[in-house]
C-alpha positions in Angstrom: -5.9 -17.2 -2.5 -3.8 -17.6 0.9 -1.4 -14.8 1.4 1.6 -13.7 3.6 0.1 -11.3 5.8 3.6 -8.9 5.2 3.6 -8.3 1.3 6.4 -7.0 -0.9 5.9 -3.5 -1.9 7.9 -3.0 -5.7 7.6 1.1 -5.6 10.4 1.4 -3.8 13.1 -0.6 -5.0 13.0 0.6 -8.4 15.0 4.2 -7.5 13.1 7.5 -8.5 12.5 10.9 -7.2 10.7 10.2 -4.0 13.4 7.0 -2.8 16.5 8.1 -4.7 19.2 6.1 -6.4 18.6 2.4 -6.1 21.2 -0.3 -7.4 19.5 -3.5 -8.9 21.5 -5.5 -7.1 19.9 -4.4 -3.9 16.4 -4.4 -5.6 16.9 -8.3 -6.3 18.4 -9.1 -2.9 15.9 -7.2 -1.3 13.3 -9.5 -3.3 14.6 -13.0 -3.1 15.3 -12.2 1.0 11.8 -11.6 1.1 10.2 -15.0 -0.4 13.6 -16.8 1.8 11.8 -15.1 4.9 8.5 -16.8 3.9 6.5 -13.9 2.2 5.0 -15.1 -0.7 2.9 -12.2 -2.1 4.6 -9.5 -4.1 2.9 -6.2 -5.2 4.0 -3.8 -8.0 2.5 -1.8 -10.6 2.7 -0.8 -14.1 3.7 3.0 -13.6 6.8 2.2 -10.8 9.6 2.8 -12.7 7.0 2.4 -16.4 7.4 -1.3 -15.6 10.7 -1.8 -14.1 9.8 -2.6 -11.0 7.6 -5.5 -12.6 10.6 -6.4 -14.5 13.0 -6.3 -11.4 9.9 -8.8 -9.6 10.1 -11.3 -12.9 13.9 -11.5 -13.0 14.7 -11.5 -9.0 11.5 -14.8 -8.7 10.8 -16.5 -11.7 12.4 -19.6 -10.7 9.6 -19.6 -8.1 7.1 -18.1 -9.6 4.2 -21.3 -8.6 5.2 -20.8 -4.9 4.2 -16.7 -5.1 1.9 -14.4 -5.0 1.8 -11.8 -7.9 -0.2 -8.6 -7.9 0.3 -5.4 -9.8 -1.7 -2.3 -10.8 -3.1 -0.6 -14.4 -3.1 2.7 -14.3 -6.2 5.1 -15.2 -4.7 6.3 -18.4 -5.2 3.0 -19.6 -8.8 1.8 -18.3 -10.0 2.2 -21.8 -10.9 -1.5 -22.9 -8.4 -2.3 -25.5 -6.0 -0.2 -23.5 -6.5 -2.1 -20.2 -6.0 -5.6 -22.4 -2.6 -4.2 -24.0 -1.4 -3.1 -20.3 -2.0 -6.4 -18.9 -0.3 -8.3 -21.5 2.9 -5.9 -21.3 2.7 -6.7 -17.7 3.1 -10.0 -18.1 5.7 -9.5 -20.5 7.7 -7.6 -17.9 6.7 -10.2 -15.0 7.8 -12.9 -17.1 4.7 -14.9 -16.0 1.4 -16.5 -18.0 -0.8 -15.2 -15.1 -1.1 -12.3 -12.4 -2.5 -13.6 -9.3 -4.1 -10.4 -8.2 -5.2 -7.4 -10.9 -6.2 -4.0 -9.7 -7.5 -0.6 -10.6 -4.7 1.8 -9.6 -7.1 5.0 -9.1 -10.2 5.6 -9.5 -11.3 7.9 -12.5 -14.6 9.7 -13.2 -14.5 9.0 -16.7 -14.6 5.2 -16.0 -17.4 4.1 -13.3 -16.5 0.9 -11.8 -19.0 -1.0 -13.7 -17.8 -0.2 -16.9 -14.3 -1.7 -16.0 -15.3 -4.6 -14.4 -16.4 -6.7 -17.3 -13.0 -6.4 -18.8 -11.3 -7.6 -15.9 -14.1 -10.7 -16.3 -12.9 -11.4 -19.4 -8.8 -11.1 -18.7 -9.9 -13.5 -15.6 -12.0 -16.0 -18.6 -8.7 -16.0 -20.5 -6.9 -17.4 -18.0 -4.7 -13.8 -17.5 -5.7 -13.4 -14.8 -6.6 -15.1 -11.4 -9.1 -11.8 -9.6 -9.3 -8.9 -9.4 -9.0 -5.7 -7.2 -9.2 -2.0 -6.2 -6.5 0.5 -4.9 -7.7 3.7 -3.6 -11.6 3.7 -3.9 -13.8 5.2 -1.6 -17.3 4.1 -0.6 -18.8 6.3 -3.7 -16.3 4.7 -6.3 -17.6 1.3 -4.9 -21.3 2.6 -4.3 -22.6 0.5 -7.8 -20.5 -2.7 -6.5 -22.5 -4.3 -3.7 -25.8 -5.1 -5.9 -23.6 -6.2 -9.2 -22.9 -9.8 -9.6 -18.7 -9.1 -9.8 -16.4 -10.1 -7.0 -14.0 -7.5 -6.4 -11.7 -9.1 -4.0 -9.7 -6.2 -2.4 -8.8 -2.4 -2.0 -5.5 -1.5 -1.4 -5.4 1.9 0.6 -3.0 3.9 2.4 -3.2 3.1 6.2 -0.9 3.4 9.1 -1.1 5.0 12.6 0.1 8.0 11.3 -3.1 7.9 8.5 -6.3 6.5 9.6 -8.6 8.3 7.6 -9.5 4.8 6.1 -11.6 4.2 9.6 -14.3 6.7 9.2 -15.9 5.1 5.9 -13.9 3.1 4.0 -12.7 0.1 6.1 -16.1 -0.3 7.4 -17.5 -0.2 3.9 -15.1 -2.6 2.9 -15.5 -5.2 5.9 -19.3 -5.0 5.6 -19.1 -6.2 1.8 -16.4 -8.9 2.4 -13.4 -6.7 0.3 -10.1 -7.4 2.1 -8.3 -4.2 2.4 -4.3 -4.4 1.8 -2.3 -1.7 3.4 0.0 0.5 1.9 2.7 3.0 3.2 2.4 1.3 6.7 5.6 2.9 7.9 3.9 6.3 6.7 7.1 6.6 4.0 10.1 5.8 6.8 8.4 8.5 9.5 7.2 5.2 11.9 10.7 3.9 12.3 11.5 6.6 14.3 14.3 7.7 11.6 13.3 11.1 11.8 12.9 12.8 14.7 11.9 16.4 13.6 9.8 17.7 11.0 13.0 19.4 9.4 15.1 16.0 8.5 12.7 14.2 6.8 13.6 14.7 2.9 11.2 17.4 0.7 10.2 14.2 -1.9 9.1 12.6 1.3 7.6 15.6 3.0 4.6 15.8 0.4 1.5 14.5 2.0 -1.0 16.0 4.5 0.9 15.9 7.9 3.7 18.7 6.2 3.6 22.5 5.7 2.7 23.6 2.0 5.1 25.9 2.4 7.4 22.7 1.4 8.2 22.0 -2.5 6.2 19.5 -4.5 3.0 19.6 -1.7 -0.3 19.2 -4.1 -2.5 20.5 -0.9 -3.9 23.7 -0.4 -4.1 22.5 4.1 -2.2 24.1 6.8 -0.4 20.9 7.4 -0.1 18.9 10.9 3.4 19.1 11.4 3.1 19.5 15.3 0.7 16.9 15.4 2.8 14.0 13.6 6.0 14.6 15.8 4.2 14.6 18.5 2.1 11.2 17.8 5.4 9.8 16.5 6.9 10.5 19.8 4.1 9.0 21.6 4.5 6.1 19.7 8.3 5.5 20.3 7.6 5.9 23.8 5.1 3.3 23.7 7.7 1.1 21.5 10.3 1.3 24.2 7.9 0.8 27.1 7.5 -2.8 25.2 10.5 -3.1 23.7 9.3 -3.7 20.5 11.6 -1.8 17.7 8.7 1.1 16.7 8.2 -0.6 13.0 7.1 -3.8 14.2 5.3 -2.2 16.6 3.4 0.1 14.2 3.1 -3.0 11.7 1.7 -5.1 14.3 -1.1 -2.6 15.5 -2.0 -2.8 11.6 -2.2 -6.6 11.6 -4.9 -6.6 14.8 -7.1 -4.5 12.9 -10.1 -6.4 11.5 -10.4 -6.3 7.8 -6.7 -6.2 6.9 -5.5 -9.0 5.0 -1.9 -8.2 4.3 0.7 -5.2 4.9 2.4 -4.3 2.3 6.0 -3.2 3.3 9.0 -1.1 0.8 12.1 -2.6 1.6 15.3 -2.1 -0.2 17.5 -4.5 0.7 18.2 -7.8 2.3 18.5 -6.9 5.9 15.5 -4.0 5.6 13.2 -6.7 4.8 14.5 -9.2 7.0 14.1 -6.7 10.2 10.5 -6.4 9.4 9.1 -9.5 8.3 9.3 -10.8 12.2 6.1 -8.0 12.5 4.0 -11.0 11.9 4.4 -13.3 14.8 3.6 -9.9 17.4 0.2 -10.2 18.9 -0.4 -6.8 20.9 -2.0 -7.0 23.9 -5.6 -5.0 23.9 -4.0 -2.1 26.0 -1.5 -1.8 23.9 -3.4 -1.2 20.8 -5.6 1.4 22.5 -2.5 3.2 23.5 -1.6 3.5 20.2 -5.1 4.3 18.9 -5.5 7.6 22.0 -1.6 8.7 20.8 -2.7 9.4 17.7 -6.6 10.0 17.6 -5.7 13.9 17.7 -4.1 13.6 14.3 -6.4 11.1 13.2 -9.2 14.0 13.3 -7.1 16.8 12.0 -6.6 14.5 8.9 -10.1 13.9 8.7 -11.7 10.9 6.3 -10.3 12.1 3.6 -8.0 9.1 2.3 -5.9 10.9 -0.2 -2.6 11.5 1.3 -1.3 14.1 -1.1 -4.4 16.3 -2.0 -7.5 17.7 -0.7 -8.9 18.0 -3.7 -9.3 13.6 -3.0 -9.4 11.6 -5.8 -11.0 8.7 -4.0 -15.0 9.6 -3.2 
């Protein structure tokens, strides 16, 4: 299954607390702008919107639907076996589609080890519902049971970006050793690598709710002092790096994501036609090597204050 290596996130477009209002319109431009600029794999998931986004990504590419990509996401609460059938029929339902390219578990949950899961996704991918199937946020013990079955999981999509590299301690070497390509999400770490916000203070209190901010903010789910100092100065290192190449700081922070072995695509939110347009010219940027380990020493002091944990939100991590 060949993909584009910039993918189209579906969280964002479908307007909610953490992105704010969104008009469909937009959502649909932002779409069909994205196969016209030559990406052809689209990622959503049941629980964006309870299935709008999948219904936004049905409507806005049907006509096209042979030339694309399709993957979207069941959610824990429904990883009981007649439950995970049901969702992935209404999914398909809301894609408007006879098959998902690309199936994954959302999150990982204790009450379901992987190997209990994985011989329903065998038999969505026996009816034909199905093309493969995949992981999104599992850690090396949710996968420890994996390498010595006979499935074939064929990727984990975790949150990565220069701004959250926790991934590199454990899991992306786990996931390289066993042939699982890894799909990146949040690579723009929520807006901050655009170099949109330049202070800790103007980035928005829905967005300000992983690690890097104060729990001091409303809605933070983490009990950590927060690495506010740490971010703004790595995202300053960054934009300093950006300009000395003049690369705008996205593609440059999407770019260093692309050289890194074991990622297969980036998955990027964009909300319109010109957001996605800006971006998807990431993909032809080949950094040179001291470029990349400038960008790895500006932000290896937050990398170990964030530690291998690979939650974002919680240190209480729900990936093992």
């Amino acid at each position: 299954m060949k993909v584009s290596v910039i993918a189209m996130g579906g969280w964002s477009i479908v307007g909610d607390f953490t992105w704010g209002p969104q008009e469909a319109e937009d959502s649909l431009a932002a779409l069909k702008a994205a196969y016209d600029c030559g990406i052809n794999f689209f990622d959503t998931a049941e629980s964006y919107g309870d299935g709008y986004s999948e219904q936004l990504l049905g409507k806005a590419l049907k006509n096209v639907r042979d030339k694309i990509v399709i993957a979207t996401k069941v959610s824990p609460s429904n990883f009981a076996a007649p439950k995970l059938i049901s969702s992935c029929e209404r999914s398909l339902k809301n894609l408007q589609t006879d098959w998902i390219d690309l199936y994954q578990l959302h999150w990982p949950d204790p009450n379901f080890p992987l190997l209990q899961l994985l011989p329903t996704l065998e038999k969505l991918k026996e009816s034909g519902k199905i093309r493969f199937y995949g992981v999104s946020n599992f850690g090396c013990r949710d996968l420890s049971e994996y390498p010595a079955s006979h499935y074939n999981i064929i990727s984990n999509q975790l949150a990565y970006n220069l701004l959250f590299r926790a991934i590199e301690y454990e899991i992306l070497p786990f996931c390289r050793c066993h042939g699982i390509s890894v799909l990146c999400y949040s690579p723009l770490m929520q807006g901050l690598l655009t170099g949109k916000f330049k202070d800790p203070d103007q980035v928005p209190a829905t967005r300000a709710r992983t690690r890097h901010f104060s729990p001091q903010r409303p809605y933070i789910r983490h009990q950590e002092p927060g690495y506010e100092k740490e971010t703004f100065e790595a995202i300053a290192s960054i934009a300093e790096i950006a300009s000395n190449v003049h690369f705008p700081m996205a593609h440059l922070a999407l770019a260093w994501l692309l050289a890194q072995e074991g990622i297969s695509s980036v998955i990027v939110g964009a909300r319109s036609r010109e957001q996605i347009e800006q971006l998807v010219s990431a993909s032809e940027i080949v950094l040179p090597e001291e470029i990349i380990t400038a960008l790895n020493q500006a932000t290896e002091k937050l990398k170990e204050k964030i530690g291998p944990n690979a939650d974002m939100w919680q240190t209480s991590s729900r990936i093992s």
